[in-house]
C-alpha positions as CSV (number, residue, x, y, z in Angstrom):
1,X,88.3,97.0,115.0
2,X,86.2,100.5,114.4
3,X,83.5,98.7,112.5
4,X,82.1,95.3,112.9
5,X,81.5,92.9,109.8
6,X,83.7,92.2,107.0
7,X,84.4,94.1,103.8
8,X,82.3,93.2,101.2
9,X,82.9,95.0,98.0
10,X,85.2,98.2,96.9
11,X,84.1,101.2,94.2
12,X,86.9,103.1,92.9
13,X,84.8,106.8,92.5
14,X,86.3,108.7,89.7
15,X,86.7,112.4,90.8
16,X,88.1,113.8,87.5
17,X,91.7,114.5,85.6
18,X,94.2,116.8,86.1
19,X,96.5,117.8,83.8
20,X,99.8,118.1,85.9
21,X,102.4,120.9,85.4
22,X,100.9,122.0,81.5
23,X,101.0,118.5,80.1
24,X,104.1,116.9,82.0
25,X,101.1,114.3,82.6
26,X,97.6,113.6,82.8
27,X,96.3,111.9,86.1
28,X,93.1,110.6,87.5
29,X,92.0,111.3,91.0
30,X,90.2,108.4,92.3
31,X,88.5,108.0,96.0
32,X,87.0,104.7,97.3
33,X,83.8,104.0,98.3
34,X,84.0,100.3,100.9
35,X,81.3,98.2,101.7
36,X,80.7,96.0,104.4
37,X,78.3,92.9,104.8
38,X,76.1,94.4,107.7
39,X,75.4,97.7,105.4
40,X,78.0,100.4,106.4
41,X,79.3,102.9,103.8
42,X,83.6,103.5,104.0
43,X,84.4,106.5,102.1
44,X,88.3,107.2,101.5
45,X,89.2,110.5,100.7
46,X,87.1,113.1,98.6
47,X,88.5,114.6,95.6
48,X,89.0,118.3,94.6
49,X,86.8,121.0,96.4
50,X,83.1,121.4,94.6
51,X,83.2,125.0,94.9
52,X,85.9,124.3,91.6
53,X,82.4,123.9,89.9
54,X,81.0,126.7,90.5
55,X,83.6,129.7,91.2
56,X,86.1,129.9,88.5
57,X,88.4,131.9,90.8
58,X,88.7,129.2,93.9
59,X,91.4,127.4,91.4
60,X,93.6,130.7,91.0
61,X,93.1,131.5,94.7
62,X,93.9,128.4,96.0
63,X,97.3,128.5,94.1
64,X,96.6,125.6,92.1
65,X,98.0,126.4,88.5
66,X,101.1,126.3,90.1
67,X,100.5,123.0,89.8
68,X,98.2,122.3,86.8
69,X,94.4,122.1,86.1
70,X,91.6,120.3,86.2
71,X,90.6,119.0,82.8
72,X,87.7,117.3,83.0
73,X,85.2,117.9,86.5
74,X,82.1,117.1,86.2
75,X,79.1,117.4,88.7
76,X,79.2,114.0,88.5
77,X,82.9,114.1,89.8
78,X,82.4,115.8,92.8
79,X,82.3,113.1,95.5
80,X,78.6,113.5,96.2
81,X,77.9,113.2,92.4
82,X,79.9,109.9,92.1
83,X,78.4,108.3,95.1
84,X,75.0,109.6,93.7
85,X,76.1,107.0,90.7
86,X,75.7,104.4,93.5
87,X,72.6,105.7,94.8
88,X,74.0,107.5,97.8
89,X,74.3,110.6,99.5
90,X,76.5,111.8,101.9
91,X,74.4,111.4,104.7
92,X,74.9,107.4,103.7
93,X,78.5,107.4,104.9
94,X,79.5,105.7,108.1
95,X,83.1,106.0,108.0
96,X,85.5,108.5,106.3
97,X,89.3,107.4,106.2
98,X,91.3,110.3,105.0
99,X,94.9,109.3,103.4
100,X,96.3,112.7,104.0
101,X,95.1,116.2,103.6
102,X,96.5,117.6,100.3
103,X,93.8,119.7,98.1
104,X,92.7,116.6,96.1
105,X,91.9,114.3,99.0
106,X,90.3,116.8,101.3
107,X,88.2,118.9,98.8
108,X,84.6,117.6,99.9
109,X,85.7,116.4,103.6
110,X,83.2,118.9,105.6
111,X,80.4,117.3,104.1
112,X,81.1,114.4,105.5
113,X,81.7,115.5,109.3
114,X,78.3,114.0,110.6
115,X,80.8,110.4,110.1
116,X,83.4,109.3,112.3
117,X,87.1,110.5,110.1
118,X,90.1,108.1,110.4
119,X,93.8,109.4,110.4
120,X,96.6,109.5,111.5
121,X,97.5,111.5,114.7
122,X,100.5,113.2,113.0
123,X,98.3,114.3,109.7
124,X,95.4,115.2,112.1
125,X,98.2,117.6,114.2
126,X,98.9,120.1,111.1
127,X,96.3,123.3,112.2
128,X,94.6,122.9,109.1
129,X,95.0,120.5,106.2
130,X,98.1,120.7,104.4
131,X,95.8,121.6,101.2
132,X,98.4,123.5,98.4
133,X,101.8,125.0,98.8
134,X,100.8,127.5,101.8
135,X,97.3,127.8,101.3
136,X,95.6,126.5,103.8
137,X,91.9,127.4,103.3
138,X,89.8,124.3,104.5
139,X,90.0,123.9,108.8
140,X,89.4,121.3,109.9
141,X,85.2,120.4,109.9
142,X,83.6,119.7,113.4
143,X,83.7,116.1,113.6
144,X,84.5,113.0,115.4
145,X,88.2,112.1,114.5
146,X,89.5,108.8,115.1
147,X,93.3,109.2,115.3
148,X,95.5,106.0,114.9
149,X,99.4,105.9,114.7
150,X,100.1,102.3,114.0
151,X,98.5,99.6,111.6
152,X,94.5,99.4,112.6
153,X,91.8,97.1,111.3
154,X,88.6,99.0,110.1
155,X,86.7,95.7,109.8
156,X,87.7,92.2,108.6
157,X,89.2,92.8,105.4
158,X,90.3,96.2,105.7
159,X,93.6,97.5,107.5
160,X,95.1,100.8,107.6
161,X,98.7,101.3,107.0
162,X,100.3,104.6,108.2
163,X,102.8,105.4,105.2
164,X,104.9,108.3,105.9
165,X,106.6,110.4,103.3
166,X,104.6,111.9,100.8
167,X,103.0,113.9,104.1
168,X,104.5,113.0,107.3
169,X,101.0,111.3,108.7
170,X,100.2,109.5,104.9
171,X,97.6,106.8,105.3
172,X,97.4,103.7,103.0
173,X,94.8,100.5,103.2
174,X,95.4,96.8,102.6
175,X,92.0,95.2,101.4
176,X,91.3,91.6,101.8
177,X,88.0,90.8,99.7
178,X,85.7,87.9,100.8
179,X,86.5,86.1,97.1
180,X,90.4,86.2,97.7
181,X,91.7,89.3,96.1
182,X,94.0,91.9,97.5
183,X,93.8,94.9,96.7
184,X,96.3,97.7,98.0
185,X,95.3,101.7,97.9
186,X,98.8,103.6,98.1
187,X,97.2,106.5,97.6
188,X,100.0,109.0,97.6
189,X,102.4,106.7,99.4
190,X,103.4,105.5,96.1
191,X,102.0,108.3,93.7
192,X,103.1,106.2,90.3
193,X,105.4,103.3,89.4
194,X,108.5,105.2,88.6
195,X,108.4,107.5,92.0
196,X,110.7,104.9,93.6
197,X,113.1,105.4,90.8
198,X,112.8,108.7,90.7
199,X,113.9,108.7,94.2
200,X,110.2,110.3,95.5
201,X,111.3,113.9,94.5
202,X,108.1,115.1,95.3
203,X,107.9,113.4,98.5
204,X,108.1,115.7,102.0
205,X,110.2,113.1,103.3
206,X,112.0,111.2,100.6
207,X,113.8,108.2,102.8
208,X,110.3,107.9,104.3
209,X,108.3,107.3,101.4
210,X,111.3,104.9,100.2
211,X,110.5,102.7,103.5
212,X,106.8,102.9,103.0
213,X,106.7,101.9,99.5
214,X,108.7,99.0,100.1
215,X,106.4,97.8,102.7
216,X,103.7,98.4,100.5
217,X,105.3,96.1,97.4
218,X,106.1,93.9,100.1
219,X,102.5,93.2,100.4
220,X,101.6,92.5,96.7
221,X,101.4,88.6,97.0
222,X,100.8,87.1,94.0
223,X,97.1,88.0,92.4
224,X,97.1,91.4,93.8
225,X,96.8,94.5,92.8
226,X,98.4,97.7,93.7
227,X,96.2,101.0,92.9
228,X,98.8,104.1,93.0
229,X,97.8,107.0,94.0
230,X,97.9,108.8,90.1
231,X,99.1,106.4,87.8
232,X,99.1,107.7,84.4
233,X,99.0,104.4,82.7
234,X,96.8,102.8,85.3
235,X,93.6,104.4,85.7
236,X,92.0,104.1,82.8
237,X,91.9,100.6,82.8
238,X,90.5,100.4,86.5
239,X,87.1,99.6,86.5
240,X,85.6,102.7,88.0
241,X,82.1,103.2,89.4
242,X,79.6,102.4,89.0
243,X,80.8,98.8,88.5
244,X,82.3,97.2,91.4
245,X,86.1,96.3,92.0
């Protein structure tokens, strides 16, 4: 295990809405904030750059209407503002698992590099993150990188999955809570319920994410939840910081 102790109790940090492809859909971006019973802070993944806040032309620059916009992006949904709502900082943070490094999941990583980062090896071998389209703008910070290529426990309760598809080094998380409950994070392994219909067209590797997301339902026993990774229809009824999982 990287940490000792067992998982206590899981925040899901809301880091705003995006409004994909001019109202095709409306999606939440959520990271996760882990806690364990000796007092360590897990962060997983970090949301949209905060510079988004402040320079109106990082968006354009960074190719992102291509894709859509940010709707609603708050200070408070930067991830230092939503772990502020738990009365932390980034200093706080122990651990940082990073699912994969699209634009959305890496946005705040370098102010996190004073923590240990968990990924995969084959996510952590792109020369920068993978970010938008071809813009690559965010190298990687100078940190400490823990790189793992098969299932790995974090701490009792908590195993990483590496889920291949949606980027070829994806990263997903199985949580077993102290009261019972499962909980699975996807992330973008299984972006929303219909992807596996829709035969994961947005997927880098579509017969990839196909076998990752059935492992993933594979592990939904009965009582547990799966969280995708932008579930229209999901996220607003997840209970979102600052009230626990």
């Amino acid at each position: 295990m990287i940490l000792p102790g067992q998982l206590s109790r899981l925040y899901i940090l809301d880091l705003g809405l995006f409004d994909v492809r001019g109202g095709e859909r409306i999606i939440g971006i959520p990271a996760y904030l882990m806690q364990t019973d000796r007092g360590a802070n897990i962060l997983m993944d970090t949301g949209f750059p905060p510079d988004y806040l402040t320079d109106p032309n990082r968006p354009e620059q960074d190719g992102l209407p291509r894709f859509g916009r940010l709707i609603d992006f708050r200070r408070d949904q930067t991830a230092e503002g939503a772990l502020a709502l738990l009365g932390l900082a980034p200093k706080d943070i122990d651990l940082v698992i990073l699912s994969h490094g699209h634009i959305d999941h890496v946005g705040s990583l370098p102010l996190f590099a004073h923590a240990p980062i968990v990924l995969t090896a084959r996510e952590r071998a792109e020369p920068a993150p993978l970010y938008f389209g071809s813009v690559r703008p965010i190298p990687w910070p100078e940190a400490t990188y823990h790189l793992i290529d098969a299932d790995t426990p974090v701490c009792e309760g908590l195993t990483l999955l590496p889920t291949p598809g949606h980027t070829p080094g994806h990263l997903s998380a199985l949580l077993d809570l102290p009261d019972g409950r499962r909980v699975i994070l996807a992330a973008d392994a299984i972006n929303r319920a219909s992807e596996p219909d829709e035969a994961f067209a947005d997927s880098m590797d579509p017969a990839a994410s196909q076998t990752s997301a059935a492992r993933l339902q594979s592990l939904v026993t009965p009582g547990a939840t799966l969280i995708y990774g932008h579930e229209p229809s999901q996220w607003p009824a997840l209970p979102k910081s600052p009230q626990p999982w």
